[in-house]
N, C-alpha and C positions, 0 to 999 in steps of 0.2 A: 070408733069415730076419731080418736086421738090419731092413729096412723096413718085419715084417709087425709085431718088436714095438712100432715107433714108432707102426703103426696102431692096435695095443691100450692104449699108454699114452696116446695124445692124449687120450681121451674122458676116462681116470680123471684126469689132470690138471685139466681143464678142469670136471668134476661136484667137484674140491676146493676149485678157484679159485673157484667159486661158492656151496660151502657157508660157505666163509671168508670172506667178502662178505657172505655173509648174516651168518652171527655179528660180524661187526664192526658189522651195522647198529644203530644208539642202541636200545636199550629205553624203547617209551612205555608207562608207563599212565597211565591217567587217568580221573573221573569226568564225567559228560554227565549233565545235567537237562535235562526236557523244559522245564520253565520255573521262573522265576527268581521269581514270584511268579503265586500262584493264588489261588481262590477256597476257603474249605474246604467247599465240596461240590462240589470237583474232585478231580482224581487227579494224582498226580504219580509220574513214568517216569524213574528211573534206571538208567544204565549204565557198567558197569565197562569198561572198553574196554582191552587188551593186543594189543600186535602181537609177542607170542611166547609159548608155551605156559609157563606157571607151576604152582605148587602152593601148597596152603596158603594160601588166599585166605580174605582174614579184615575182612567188610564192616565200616562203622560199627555203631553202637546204633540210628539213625533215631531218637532222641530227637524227639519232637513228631509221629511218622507211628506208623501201624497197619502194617503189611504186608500188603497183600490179596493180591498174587503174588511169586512169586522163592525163590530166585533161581532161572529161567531161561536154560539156557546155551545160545548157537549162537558159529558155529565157521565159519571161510569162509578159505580158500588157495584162490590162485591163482597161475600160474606167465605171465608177459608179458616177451618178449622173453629170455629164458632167467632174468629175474629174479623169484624166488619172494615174492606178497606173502601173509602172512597175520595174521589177527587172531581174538581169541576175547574174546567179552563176556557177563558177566553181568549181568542185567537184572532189577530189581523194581519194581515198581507198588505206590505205596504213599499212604493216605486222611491227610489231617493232621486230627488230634487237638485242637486247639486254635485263636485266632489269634492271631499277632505273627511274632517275628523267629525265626529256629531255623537252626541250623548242622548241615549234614550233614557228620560229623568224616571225618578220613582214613579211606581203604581201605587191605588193606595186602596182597603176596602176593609169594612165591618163585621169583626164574626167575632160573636159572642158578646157584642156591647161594646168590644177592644178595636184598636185602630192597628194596621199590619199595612206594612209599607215594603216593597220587596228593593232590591238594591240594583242599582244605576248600571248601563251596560254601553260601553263606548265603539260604534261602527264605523268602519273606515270604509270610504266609498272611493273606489278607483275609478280608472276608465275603463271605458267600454273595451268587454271581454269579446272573444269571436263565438265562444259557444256560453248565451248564460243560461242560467239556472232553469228557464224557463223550454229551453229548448234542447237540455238535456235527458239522453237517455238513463236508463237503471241502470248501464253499463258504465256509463260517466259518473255516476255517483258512486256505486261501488268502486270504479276505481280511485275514486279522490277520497275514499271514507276508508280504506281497507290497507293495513301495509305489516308485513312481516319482516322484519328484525332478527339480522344474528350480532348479539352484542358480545363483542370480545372482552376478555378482562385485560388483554396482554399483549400490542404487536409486536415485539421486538422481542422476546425472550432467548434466555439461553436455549443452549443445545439441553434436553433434560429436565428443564425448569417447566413448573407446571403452570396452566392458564385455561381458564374456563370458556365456554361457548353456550350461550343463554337465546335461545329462541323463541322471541314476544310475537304475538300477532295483535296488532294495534286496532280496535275498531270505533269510529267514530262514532257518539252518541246516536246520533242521527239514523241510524241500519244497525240492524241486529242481524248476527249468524248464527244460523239453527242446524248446522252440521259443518264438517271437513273431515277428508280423509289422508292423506301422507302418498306425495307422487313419484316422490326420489326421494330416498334418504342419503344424505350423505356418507360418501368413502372418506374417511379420514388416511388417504396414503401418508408414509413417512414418520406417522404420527402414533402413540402407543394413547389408547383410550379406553373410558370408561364412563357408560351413562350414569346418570344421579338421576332414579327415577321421581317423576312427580306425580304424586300417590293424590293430590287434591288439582282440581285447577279453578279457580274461584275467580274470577276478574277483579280489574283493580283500576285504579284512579290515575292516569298519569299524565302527560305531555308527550305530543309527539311532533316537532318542526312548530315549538310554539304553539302546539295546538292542544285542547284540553280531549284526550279519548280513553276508551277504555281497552285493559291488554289482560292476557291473559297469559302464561308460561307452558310452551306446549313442550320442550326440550330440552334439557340441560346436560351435558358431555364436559369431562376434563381431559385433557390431552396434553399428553409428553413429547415434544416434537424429538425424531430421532435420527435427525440431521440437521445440519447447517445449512444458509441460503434461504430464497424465497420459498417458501412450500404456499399452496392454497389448499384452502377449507373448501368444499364442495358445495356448490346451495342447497338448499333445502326446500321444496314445492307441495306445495299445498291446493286442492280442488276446495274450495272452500262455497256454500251454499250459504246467501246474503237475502234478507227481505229487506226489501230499497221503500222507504214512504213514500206514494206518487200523490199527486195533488186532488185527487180523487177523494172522495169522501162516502160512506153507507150512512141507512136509513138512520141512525144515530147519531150521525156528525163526527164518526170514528175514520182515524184514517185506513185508506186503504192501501195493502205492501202486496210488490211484486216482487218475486223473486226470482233470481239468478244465479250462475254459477259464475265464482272464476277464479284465474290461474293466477296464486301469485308465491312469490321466490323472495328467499332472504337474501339473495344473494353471493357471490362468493368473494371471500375473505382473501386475502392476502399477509400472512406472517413471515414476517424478518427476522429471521433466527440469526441469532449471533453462535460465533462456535467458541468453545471453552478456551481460553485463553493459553495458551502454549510455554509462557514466561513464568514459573514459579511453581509448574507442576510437577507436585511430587512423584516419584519412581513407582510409589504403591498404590498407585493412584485407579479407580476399580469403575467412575463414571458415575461416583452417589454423587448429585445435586441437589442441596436444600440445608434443612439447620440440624444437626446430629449430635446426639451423647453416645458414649461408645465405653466398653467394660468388659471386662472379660472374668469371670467369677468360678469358683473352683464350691462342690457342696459342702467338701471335707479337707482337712490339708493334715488329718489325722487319722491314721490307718493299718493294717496288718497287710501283709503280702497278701493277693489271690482275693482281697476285698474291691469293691471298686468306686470308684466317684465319679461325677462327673463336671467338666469341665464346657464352663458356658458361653459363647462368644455373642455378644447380644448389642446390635445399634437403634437406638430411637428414636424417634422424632418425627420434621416434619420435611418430605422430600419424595425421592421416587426410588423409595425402600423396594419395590419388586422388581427394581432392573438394574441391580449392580449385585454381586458376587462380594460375600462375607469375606474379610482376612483368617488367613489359619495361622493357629497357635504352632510356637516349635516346642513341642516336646523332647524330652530325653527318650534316645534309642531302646533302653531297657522300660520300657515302660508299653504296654501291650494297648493302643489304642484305636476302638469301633470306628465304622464310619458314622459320620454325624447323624443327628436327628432334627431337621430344621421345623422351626417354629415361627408361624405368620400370626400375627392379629396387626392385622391392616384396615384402617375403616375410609373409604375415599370420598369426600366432601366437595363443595366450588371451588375450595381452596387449595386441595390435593390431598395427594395420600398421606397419613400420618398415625404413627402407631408403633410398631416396632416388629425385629426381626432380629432371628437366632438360631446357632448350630451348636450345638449339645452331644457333647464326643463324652462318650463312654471308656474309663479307662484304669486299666487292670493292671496293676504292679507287681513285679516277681518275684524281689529282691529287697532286704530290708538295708533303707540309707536316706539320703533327705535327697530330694529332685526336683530340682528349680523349674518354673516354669516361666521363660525367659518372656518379659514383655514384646509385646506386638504396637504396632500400629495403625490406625484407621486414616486415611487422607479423602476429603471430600469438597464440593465448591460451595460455598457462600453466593447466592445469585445477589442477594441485598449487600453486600461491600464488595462486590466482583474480585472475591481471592480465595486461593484456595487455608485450608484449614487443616492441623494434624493433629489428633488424639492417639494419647499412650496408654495404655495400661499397665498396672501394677507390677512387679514381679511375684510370685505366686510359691514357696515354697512347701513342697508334698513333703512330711517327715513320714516313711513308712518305719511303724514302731518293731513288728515281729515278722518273722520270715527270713528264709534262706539268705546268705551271702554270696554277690557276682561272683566271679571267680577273679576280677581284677581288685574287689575288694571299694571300688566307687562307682557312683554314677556319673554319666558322659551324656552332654546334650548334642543333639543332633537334629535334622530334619523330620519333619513327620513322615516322610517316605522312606525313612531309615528306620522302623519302628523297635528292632527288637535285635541285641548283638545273638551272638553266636557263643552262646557257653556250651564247653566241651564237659561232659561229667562220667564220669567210670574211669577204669584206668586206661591209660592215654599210650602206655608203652610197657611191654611184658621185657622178662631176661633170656637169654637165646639159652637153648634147652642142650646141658651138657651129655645128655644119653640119650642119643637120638633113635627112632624107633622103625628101624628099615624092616625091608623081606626083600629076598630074591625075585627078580623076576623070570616067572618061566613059560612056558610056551603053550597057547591055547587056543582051541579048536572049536569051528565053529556050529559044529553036528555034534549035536547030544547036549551042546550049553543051553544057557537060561534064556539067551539071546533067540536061540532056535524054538526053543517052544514057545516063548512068546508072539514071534512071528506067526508060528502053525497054528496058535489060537487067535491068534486078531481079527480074522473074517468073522469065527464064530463072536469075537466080543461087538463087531459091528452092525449085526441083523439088528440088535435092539437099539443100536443108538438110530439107526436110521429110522424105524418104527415112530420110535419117541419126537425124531425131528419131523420127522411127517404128520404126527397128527399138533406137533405143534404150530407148523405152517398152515395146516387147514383152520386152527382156532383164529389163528390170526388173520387170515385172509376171511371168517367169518365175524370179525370183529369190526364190523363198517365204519364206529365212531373213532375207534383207535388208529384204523388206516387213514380216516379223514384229518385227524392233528397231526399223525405222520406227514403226511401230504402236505398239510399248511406248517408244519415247521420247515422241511424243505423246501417250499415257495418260500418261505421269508427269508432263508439264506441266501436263494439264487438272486431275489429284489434287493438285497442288502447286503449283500459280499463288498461290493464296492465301497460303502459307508465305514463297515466293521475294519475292509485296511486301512479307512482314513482316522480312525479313534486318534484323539489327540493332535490330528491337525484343524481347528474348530470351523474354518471355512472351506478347506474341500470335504470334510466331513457332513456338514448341512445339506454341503448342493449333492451330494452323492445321496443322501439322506430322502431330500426331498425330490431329487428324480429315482429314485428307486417308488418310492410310495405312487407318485401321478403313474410310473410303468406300471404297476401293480393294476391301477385302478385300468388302464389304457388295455392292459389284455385282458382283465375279468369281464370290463363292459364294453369293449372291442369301439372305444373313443377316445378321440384325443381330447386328457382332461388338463395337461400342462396349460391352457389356455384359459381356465376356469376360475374363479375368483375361489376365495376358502367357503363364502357363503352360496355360491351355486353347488360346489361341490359337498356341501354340505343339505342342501335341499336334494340331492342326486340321489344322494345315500339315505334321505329318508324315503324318497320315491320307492328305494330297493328294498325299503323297509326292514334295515338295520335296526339295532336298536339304537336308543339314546346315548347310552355309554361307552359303546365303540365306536359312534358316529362323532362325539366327545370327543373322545381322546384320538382319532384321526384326524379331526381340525386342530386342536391343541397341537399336534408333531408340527402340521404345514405352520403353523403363527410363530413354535419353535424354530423354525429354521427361516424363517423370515427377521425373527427378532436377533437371531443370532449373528447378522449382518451388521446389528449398531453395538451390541452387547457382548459382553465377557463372558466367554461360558467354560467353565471347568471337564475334567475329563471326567468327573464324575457323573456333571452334568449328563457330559456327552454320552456315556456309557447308560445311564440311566434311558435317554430318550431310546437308545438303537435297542434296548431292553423294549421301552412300551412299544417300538414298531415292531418289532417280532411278533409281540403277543397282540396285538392290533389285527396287523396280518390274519393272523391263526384265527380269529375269531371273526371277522370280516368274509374271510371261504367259507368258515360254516354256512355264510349267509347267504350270500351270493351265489 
C-alpha cells in the first residue's frame, strides 16, 4: 500500500515542481515594430508581445497613425521537454498621418495583480516611397532583410603582415533562413592562407547600417599577403533559402511565411599592401614579419671526443613563422655536424600564427680542445613601429674534455659548409731504401705461359656465367612490381633532369620543378594540366583514385613552387622537395 501511494504522489509533485518554475519564470512584455522608419504611403505592424496571460491591456494613443487593423489577438503554448512555453500578442497595423519624428508611448497591462509597461519606440516617417511595404514582393523583402559581410581586420598591411577575413551573414529579425549552401569560394591569389574553422555557429545580437539584426559567422580565414600593391580578396556567394512573413494569416491568427531563394555576395575586398621598407634592412634579413625572441642553445658545452650534442636554433613568437628560413650557426671545421632536425608548433588564430620554430643540428667532435660557437644573428620587421629589428646570440663555448689531439694541436672556426679538416695520420714519408731489390729481365713467350692457358680456359669459365645471367634476367623480367619502380624511377629522372641541373638556383629550379610534374601528369592522362588550379588538379587525382598521401604531397610540391616565388628557400630545402617529386612520381605510376 505504502509504494502504491508513492506512485500516486510522484506525478502530483513533479506537475508542481513544474508549475513553480514556470511562475518563477521573469515576465516579459514588450513592443515590436515592424520598422523603425517608413515611407507614409506604407504601413506600419505593431506588436504587444507577453509570455504570460494578463488583463487589462491598455495600448498607446498612436499619436501621428490612423489605425487600419487591431487589435488582433493570437495566442501560441507549447510544452518541450516537460517545459511549458507560452506567449500571447496583440497586433495592429497602422497608416501615419503625417511626416517627421513620432513616439509610440508605453503600452501597459495586468498579470498577476502587477502592472508591466513595455518601453517607448520612436518612428520616423519619410516621404513617399516608389515601392512600399504594402506592394512588396518576398523578393523585396528578402533583399532588404539579408546581407553578407566580409569584415577585414587590416587594409593596408605590410608585405607578410598578418590580417584576418571574418564572413557575417546579417539577417533581419523580421525573415528567418532555414538553409544555404556556399556558390564560390573564394581564391585567395598572392596571398598565403589558412582557415580558422567555426566548430559552433550560434547567432548573435548586432547592428547592421544602424539597423538592429541578427548575424551569424559562417567563415573565417587569415592571410599573409605575399606581394606588394593592390591585391583583391575574391567574394564569397551564398544560395541562401529565406521564409519572408506575408500579411496573410491561418486559422489561429499565426502568420503565414513564404519562402525563397536568393543569391547574395560579400563582396570583393581590395588590400593596399605596402612593401617592406628598403632603408635600414639588414644583409641577414630572411622576410620574418611580426614580434620575435631569437636563441640559440647548445644541450651540453661538456664532453668526450665521438660524444655528441646538440645544438638548438629556435625563433618565437608572434608572426609568419612558416615562411621565412632559420639562420645557420658557424661552426668550427673540426667538428663533424648532421643535417638539422626542424621543429614546428605553430598554433594559427584571427590574429596569426604564433608559436615557435627550430633547427636542431646534431654534432660530433673528434678531437679534444675548447670550440667556440661564434654568435649568429636573427633580423626581422616590427609591422607595429615599421622598423626593422636584430637579435644576437650568445657565444657558446664546447670544451671537449678526452680524446685524440688535431694534428695542428687547435681548433679553427670555419663555415658550416667547411665541416671537417683534413688530418693526415700514419706515416706521411718513408727513407729511400739503400739495397735495392732488382732481377734481370729476360725474354718470354707466349705458348706454354699462364697467360695461354688462361685464355684456352675462359670459353669453358664462360658457359656458367652466362647460365647464371640468363636465369637472372628471366627472375627479373618475372618480377613485375620491381620492373614497375624500375620504370617509375626512370620516369622521374627523364620529368626531372631539368630541375636536378637547376639545384641551387631556387627560381629556375621551381619552374623546372613544376613544369616537369604538369608534363608528368600531361602524358600519363594525355591533358593539358599547366592550365589547372592546384585544387582541380587535385580533384583529377582523386577521380584516378589515387590515394590521399600521394595526392597530398603532389599538391604540397605545386604550392611549393608557387610559394617559392615570394620566399627564401635553401638548397636543402630545394634538394629535399626534388627528393619528394621522385618519390611522388614513383608512386603516382603505380597508380595511374
Amino acid at each position: 500500500m505504502m509504494l502504491k501511494k508513492y506512485i500516486l504522489i510522484t506525478p502530483l509533485l513533479l506537475l508542481a515542481f513544474l508549475s513553480k518554475a514556470q511562475d518563477a519564470e521573469e515576465v516579459t512584455f514588450e513592443m515590436l515594430v515592424s520598422k523603425e522608419k517608413l515611407g507614409i504611403n506604407e504601413r506600419l505592424r505593431v506588436d504587444f508581445t507577453m509570455n504570460k496571460d494578463g488583463d487589462d491591456f491598455n495600448p498607446p494613443d498612436f499619436s501621428g497613425f490612423r489605425v487600419l487593423m487591431g487589435p488582433s489577438q493570437s495566442i501560441s503554448s507549447s510544452w518541450v521537454n516537460g517545459v511549458r512555453s507560452y506567449s500571447k500578442t496583440y497586433s495592429y497595423t497602422l497608416a501615419p498621418t503625417a511626416r517627421g519624428k513620432f513616439t509610440l508611448k508605453q503600452a501597459s497591462i495586468v498579470i498577476a495583480g502587477k502592472t508591466y509597461k513595455s518601453l517607448a519606440k520612436q518612428i520616423e516617417v519619410t516621404a513617399a516611397v516608389d515601392k512600399p511595404n504594402s506592394q512588396k514582393t518576398v523578393d523585396d523583402v528578402a533583399d532588404e532583410s539579408l546581407h553578407l559581410v566580409a569584415e577585414v581586420s587590416k587594409t593596408n598591411p605590410y608585405m607578410n603582415e598578418a590580417i584576418s577575413v571574418v564572413y557575417k551573414l546579417y539577417v533581419s529579425p523580421s525573415i528567418s533562413v532555414s538553409n544555404y549552401r556556399p556558390l564560390d569560394n573564394p581564391k585567395y591569389n598572392n596571398f598565403w592562407s589558412q582557415d580558422i574553422p567555426v566548430s559552433v555557429r550560434n547567432a548573435k545580437n548586432g547592428t547592421y547600417k544602424g539597423k538592429q539584426y541578427r548575424y551569424v559567422i559562417l567563415k573565417r580565414v587569415v592571410l599573409y599577403p605575399q606581394k606588394s600593391g593592390k591585391l583583391d580578396i575574391e567574394p564569397l556567394s551564398l544560395d541562401v533559402t529565406v521564409d519572408v512573413p506575408t500579411s496573410k494569416r491561418d486559422f489561429f491568427g499565426g502568420r503565414i511565411y513564404s519562402q525563397t531563394n536568393k543569391t547574395v555576395s560579400a563582396g570583393k575586398r581590395t588590400i593596399n599592401v605596402k612593401s617592406l621598407p628598403i632603408q635600414g634592412k639588414p644583409a641577414d634579413f630572411s622576410g620574418a614579419v611580426g614580434n620575435f625572441d631569437f636563441s640559440v642553445t647548445a644541450s651540453k658545452t661538456s664532453l668526450n671526443a665521438s660524444e655528441s650534442l646538440q645544438a638548438r636554433v629556435e625563433v618565437s613568437g608572434k608572426g609568419n613563422l612558416k615562411l621565412f628560413q632559420l639562420p645557420e650557426p658557424n661552426l668550427p671545421g673540426s667538428l663533424e655536424v648532421y643535417e638539422p632536425e626542424f621543429d614546428e608548433k605553430v598554433r594559427t588564430t584571427l590574429s596569426g600564427m604564433q608559436g615557435k620554430v627550430a633547427n636542431s643540428y646534431t654534432i660530433v667532435p673528434s678531437f679534444r680542445g675548447k670550440y667556440p660557437i661564434q654568435p649568429i644573428s636573427f633580423s626581422y620587421f616590427d609591422p607595429k613601429e615599421g622598423s626593422y629589428k636584430t637579435l644576437s646570440s650568445d657565444e657558446i663555448l664546447i670544451n671537449v674534455l678526452e680524446g685524440p689531439t688535431s694534428a695542428d694541436g687547435r681548433s679553427t672556426s670555419s663555415p658550416l659548409g667547411n665541416r671537417q679538416t683534413v688530418i693526415a695520420t700514419g706515416d706521411q714519408f718513408n727513407f729511400i731504401k739503400l739495397k735495392p731489390n732488382l732481377t734481370n729481365i729476360g725474354t718470354r713467350y707466349f705458348l706454354g705461359s699462364t697467360r695461354f692457358y688462361l685464355w684456352l680456359l675462359l670459353p669453358l669459365l664462360l658457359i656458367p656465367s652466362a647460365i647464371i645471367f640468363g636465369k637472372k634476367r628471366d627472375a627479373i623480367a618475372s618480377d613485375v612490381a620491381g620492373n614497375k619502380i624500375r620504370r617509375a624511377n626512370k620516369l622521374a629522372r627523364k620529368y626531372l633532369s631539368a630541375s636536378k641541373k637547376a639545384l641551387g638556383n631556387k627560381e629556375a629550379f621551381y619552374i623546372a620543378l613544376e613544369k616537369g610534374l604538369h608534363n608528368y601528369l600531361k602524358a600519363k592522362l594525355k591533358i593539358e594540366t599547366s592550365e589547372f588550379s592546384k585544387d582541380k588538379i587535385a580533384t583529377l587525382l582523386i577521380e584516378k583514385q589515387v590515394d590521399e598521401g600521394t595526392k597530398d604531397g603532389f599538391v604540397a610540391l605545386l604550392k611549393n613552387c608557387e610559394m617559392a616565388r615570394y620566399s627564401p628557400f635553401s638548397d636543402v630545402q630545394m634538394q629535399q622537395d626534388y627528393d619528394k617529386a621522385s618519390e611522388v612520381i614513383s608512386y603516382l605510376d603505380k597508380q595511374l
